[in-house]
C-alpha positions as CSV (number, residue, x, y, z in Angstrom):
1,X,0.0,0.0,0.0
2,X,3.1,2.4,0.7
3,X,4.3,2.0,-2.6
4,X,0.7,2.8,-4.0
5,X,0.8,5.6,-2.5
6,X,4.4,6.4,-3.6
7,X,3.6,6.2,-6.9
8,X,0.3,8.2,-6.7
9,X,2.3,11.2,-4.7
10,X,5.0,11.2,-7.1
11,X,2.5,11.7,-10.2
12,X,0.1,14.3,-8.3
13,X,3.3,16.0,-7.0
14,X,5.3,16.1,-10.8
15,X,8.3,17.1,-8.7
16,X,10.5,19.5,-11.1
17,X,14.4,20.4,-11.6
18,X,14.8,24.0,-12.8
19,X,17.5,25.7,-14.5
20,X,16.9,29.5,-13.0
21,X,19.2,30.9,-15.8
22,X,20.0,34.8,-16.2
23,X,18.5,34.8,-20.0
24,X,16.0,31.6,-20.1
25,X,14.6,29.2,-17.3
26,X,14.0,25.5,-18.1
27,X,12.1,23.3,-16.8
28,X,12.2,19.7,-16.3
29,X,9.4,17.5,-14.8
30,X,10.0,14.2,-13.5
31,X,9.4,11.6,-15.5
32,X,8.5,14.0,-19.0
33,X,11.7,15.6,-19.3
34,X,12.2,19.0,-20.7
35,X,8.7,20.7,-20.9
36,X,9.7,24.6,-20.8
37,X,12.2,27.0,-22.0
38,X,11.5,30.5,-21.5
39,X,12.7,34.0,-21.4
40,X,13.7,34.9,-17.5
41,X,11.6,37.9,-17.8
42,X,8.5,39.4,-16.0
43,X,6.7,42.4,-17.6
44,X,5.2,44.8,-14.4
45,X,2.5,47.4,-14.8
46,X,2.2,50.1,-11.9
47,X,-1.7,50.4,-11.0
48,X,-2.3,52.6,-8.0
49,X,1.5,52.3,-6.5
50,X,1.6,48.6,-6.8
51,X,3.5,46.4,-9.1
52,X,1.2,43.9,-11.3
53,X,2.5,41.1,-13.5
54,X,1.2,41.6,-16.8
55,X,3.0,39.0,-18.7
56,X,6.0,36.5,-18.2
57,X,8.4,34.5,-20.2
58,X,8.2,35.0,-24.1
59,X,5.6,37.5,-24.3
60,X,7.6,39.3,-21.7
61,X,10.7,39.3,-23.7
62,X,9.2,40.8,-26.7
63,X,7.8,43.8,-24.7
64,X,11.6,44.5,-23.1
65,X,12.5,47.9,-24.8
66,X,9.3,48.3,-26.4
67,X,6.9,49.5,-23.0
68,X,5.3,52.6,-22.4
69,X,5.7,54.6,-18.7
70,X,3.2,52.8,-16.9
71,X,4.1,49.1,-17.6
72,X,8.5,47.7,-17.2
73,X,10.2,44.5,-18.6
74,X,12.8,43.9,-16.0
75,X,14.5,40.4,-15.6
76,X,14.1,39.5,-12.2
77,X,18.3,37.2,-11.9
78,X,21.7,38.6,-12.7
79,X,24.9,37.3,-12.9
80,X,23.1,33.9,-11.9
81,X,21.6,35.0,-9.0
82,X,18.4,36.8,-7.7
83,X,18.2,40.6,-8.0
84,X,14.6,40.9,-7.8
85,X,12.9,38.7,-5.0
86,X,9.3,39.7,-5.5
87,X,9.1,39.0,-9.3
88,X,11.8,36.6,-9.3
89,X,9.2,34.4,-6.5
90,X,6.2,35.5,-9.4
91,X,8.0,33.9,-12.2
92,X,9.1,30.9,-10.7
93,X,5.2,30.5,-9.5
94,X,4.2,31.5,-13.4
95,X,6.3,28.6,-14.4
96,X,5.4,25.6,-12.1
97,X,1.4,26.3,-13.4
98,X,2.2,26.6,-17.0
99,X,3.8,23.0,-16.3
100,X,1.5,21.5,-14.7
101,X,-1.5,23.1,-16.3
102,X,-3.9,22.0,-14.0
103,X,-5.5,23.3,-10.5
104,X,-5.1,21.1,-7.1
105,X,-1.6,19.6,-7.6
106,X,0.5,18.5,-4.4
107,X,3.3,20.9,-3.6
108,X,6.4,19.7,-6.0
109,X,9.7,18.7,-4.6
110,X,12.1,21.2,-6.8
111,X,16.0,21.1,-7.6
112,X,17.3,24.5,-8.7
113,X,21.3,24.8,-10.1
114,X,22.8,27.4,-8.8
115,X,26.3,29.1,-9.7
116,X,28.5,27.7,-7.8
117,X,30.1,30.9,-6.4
118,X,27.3,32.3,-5.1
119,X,27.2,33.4,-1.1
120,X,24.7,31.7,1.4
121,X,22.5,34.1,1.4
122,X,22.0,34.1,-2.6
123,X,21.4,30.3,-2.2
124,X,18.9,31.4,0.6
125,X,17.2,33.8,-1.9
126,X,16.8,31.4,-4.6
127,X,15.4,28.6,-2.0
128,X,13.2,30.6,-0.4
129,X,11.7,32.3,-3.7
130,X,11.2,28.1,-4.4
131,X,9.6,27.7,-1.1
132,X,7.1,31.0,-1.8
133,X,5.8,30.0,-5.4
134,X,4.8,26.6,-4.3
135,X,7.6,23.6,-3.5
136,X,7.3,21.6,-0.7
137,X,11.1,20.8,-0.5
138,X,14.1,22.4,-2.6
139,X,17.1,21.4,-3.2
140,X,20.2,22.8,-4.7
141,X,23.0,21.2,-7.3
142,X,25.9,23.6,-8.4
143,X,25.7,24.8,-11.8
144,X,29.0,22.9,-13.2
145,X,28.0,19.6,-12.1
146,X,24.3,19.9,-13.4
147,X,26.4,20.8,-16.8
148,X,28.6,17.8,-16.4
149,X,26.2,15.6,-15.8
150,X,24.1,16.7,-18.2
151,X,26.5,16.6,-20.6
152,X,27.1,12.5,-20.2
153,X,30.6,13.0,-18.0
154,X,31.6,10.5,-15.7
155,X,31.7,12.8,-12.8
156,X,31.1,9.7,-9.8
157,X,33.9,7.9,-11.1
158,X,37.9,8.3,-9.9
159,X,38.7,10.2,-12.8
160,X,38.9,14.1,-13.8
161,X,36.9,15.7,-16.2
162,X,36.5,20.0,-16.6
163,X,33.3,21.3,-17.8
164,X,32.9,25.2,-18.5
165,X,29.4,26.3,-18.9
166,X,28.8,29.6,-19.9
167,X,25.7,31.0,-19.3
168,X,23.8,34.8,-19.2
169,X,25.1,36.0,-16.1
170,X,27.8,33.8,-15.7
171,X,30.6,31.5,-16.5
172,X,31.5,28.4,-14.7
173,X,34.7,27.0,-14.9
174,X,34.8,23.5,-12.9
175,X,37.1,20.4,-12.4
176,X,35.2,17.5,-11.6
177,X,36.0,13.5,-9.9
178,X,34.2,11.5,-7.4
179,X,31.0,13.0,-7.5
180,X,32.4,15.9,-6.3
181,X,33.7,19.9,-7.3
182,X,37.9,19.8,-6.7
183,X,37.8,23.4,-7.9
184,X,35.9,25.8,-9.5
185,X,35.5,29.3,-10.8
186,X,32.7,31.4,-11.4
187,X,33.6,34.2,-13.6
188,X,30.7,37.0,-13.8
189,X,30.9,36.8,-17.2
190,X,28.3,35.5,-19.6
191,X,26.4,36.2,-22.9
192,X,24.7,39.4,-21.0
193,X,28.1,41.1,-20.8
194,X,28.6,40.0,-24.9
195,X,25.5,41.6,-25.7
196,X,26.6,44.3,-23.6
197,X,29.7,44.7,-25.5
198,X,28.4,44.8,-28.9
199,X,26.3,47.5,-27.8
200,X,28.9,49.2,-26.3
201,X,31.6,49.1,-29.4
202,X,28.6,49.8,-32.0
203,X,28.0,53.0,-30.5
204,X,31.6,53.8,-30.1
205,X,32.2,53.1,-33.6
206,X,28.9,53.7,-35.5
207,X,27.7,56.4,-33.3
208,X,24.5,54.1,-33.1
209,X,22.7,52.9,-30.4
210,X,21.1,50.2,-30.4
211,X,19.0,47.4,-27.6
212,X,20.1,44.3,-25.8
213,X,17.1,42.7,-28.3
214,X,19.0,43.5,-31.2
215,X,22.7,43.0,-29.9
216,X,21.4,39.3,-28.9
217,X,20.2,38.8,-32.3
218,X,23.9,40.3,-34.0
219,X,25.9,37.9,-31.3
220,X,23.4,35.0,-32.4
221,X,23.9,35.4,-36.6
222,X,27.4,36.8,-36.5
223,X,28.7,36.4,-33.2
224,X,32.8,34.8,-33.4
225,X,35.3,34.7,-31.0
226,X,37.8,35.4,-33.4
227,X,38.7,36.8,-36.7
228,X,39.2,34.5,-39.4
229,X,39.3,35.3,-43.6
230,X,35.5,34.7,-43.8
231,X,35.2,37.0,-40.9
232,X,35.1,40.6,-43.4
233,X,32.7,38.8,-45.8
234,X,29.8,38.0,-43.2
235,X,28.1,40.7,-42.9
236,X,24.3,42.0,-41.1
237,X,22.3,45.3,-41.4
238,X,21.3,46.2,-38.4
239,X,18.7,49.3,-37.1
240,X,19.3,51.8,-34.5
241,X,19.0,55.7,-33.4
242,X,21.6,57.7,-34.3
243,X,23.3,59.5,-31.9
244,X,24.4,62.2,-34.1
245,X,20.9,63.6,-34.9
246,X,18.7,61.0,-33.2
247,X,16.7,59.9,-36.4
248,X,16.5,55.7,-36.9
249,X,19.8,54.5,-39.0
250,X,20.3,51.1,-40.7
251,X,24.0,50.2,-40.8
252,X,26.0,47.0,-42.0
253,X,28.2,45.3,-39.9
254,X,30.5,42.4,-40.3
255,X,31.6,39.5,-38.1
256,X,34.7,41.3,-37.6
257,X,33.5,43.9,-36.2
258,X,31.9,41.7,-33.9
259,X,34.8,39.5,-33.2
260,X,36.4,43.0,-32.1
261,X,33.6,44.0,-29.6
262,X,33.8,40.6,-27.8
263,X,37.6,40.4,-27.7
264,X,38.1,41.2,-23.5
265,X,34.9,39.1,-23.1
266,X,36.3,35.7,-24.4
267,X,39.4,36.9,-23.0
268,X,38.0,36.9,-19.3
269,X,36.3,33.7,-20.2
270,X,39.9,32.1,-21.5
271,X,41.8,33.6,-18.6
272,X,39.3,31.9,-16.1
273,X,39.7,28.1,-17.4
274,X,43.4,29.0,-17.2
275,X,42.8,29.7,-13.7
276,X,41.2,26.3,-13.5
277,X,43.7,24.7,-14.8
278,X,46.2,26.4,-13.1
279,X,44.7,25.1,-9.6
280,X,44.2,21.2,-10.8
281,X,46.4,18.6,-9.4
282,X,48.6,16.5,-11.6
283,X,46.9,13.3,-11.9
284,X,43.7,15.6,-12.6
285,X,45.3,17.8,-15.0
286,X,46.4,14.4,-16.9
287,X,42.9,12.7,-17.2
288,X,42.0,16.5,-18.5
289,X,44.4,16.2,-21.2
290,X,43.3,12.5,-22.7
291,X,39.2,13.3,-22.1
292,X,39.8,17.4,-23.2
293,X,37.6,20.3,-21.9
294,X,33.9,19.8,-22.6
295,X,32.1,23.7,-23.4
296,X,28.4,23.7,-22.3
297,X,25.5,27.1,-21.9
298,X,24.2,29.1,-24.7
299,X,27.4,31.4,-25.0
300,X,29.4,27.7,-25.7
301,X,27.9,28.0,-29.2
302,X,30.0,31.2,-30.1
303,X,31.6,30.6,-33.3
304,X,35.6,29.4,-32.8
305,X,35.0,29.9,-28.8
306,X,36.5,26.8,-28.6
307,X,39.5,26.8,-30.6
308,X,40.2,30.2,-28.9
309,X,40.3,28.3,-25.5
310,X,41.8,25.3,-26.9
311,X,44.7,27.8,-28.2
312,X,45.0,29.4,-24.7
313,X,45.4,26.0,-22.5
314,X,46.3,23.6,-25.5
315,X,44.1,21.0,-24.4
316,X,41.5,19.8,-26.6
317,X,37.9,21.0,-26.7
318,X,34.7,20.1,-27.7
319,X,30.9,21.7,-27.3
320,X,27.8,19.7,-26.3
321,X,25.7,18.5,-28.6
322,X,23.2,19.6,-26.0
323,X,25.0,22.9,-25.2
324,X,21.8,24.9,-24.3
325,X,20.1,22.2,-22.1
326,X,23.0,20.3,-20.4
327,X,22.3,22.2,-17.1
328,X,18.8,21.3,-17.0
329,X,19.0,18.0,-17.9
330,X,21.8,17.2,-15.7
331,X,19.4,19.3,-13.0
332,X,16.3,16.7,-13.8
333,X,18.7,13.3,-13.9
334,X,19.7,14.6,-10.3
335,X,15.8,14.4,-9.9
336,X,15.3,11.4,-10.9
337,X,18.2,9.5,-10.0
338,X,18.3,11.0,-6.3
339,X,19.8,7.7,-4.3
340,X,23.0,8.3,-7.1
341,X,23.7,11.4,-6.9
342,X,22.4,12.4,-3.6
343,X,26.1,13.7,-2.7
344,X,26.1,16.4,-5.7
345,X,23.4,18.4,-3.8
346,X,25.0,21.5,-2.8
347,X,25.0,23.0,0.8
348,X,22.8,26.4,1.5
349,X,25.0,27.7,4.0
């Protein structure tokens, strides 16, 4: 009868894993896998001094930039970690009843990654948000070893492997045996500060300014690390305000250019697997070398990223093949394979 009534919790409950990500949350329910991958964005409208939500996710996003005085897109995490409590605790809650899509569900057990240099009292802000939209229990896993794992490395096992996942807010840089983190570095470095960058060097240059809507879209079609022959030839128009007479300007830009704008970015993100390295222990440091550096996170798939790291350790590196969902799915196996990889789950003080 207990394990009736196991069963029966478990599928009321549809305990989740969640990937609270600077850009895009994902969500993972227990035994259906990925079912959402949204914009970390909450749309607000002021009505009589008090802050509304009027939309969140990918309806959201498309307002960000675009709202009038009375109504802001804000995006509640940065640099991996909670910045706005409130709306951060209202998208979380948005979230868990889009998944479940139905009324009368028991309070879900949740697993949230977090960045694995963030301070107690971030990991308390992130639990307690948890707690406030809805889960009965929550539990955190660092942010490399959700990547590793989601990325198919052998992290239980007596051997070294180094994942970096580089995500919105942040990069993680970690070295990984025995189920457990032998060192790590979180760099507050991510695709935010790319898009950030391209805004920055377009304006300098071009005397255009332009959004973080339309930077994300340049560092998505012609984003590179580095400047190769094809590099001048690849080119975009992009739309802006001029700053010279503030009229709207189309310009064309090339990859490049881009390249250029992104240049101390991917440097900081280079410098910190260095770091990594730098800090591994010999036997470590050898497994690195035969099983190479595995990239994970949307910023992984910036074009030659990885031959600009591989040039600046010389070890060999490879992306995912599930770059933008390792963390979550590493996130939901720790879900679902609790007994495993109950070690992995990361302290909150």
């Amino acid at each position: 009868m207990a394990g009736v009534f196991s069963k029966l919790w478990g599928v009321l409950s549809s305990d989740l894993a969640i990937d609270l990500g600077t850009a895009n949350t994902l969500v993972y329910v227990k035994g259906r896998g990925v079912v959402l991958s949204e914009p970390s964005v909450v749309a607000l409208g002021m009505f009589h001094g008090k802050r509304h939500v009027l939309a969140v996710g990918e309806e959201a996003k498309l307002m960000l930039g675009r709202t009038p005085g009375n109504i802001q897109a804000i995006r509640p995490m940065r640099d991996g970690v909670i910045a706005d409590f409130e709306v951060a605790e209202e998208m979380i809650k948005h979230f868990i009843r889009k998944v479940h899509n139905r009324r009368g569900f028991i309070a879900p057990r949740i697993v949230i990654c977090v960045p694995s240099g963030s301070t107690a009292v971030e990991r308390r802000a992130i639990q307690e948000s948890a707690e406030g939209a809805g889960a009965r229990e929550v539990f955190l896993v660092e942010e490399p070893m959700a990547a590793a794992i989601g990325a198919g490395l052998p992290v239980t096992e007596p051997t070294g492997c180094m994942v970096v996942d580089i995500g919105g807010g942040t990069t993680e840089v970690a070295v990984l045996s025995l189920g457990g983190i032998v060192c790590a570095f979180s760099v507050r470095v991510g695709g935010d500060k790319m898009d950030e960058a391209i805004i920055n060097y377009i304006r300098r240059s071009h005397n255009l300014l332009i959004g973080e809507a339309t930077a994300e879209r340049i560092k998505q079609n012609i984003g590179a690390a580095c400047i190769n022959k094809d590099s001048y030839n690849i080119k975009m128009s992009i739309k802006g305000r001029s700053l010279a007479n503030g009229v709207p300007q189309e310009i064309e830009i090339s990859q490049a250019q881009i390249a250029e704008s992104l240049f101390e970015v991917v440097a900081a993100i280079a410098e910190g697997v260095k770091n990594a390295l730098e800090n591994t222990a010999p036997e470590l440091s050898a497994d690195i070398v035969d099983r190479g550096i595995v990239m994970t996170g949307g910023g992984a798939l910036l074009a030659g990223l990885a031959g600009v790291i591989n040039q600046a350790t010389g070890v060999p590196v490879t992306v995912s093949d599930k770059a933008l969902h390792c963390v979550v799915l590493g996130t939901g196996r720790v879900l679902e394979e609790s007994d495993l990889f109950k070690g992995v789950l990361a302290s909150m003080y």
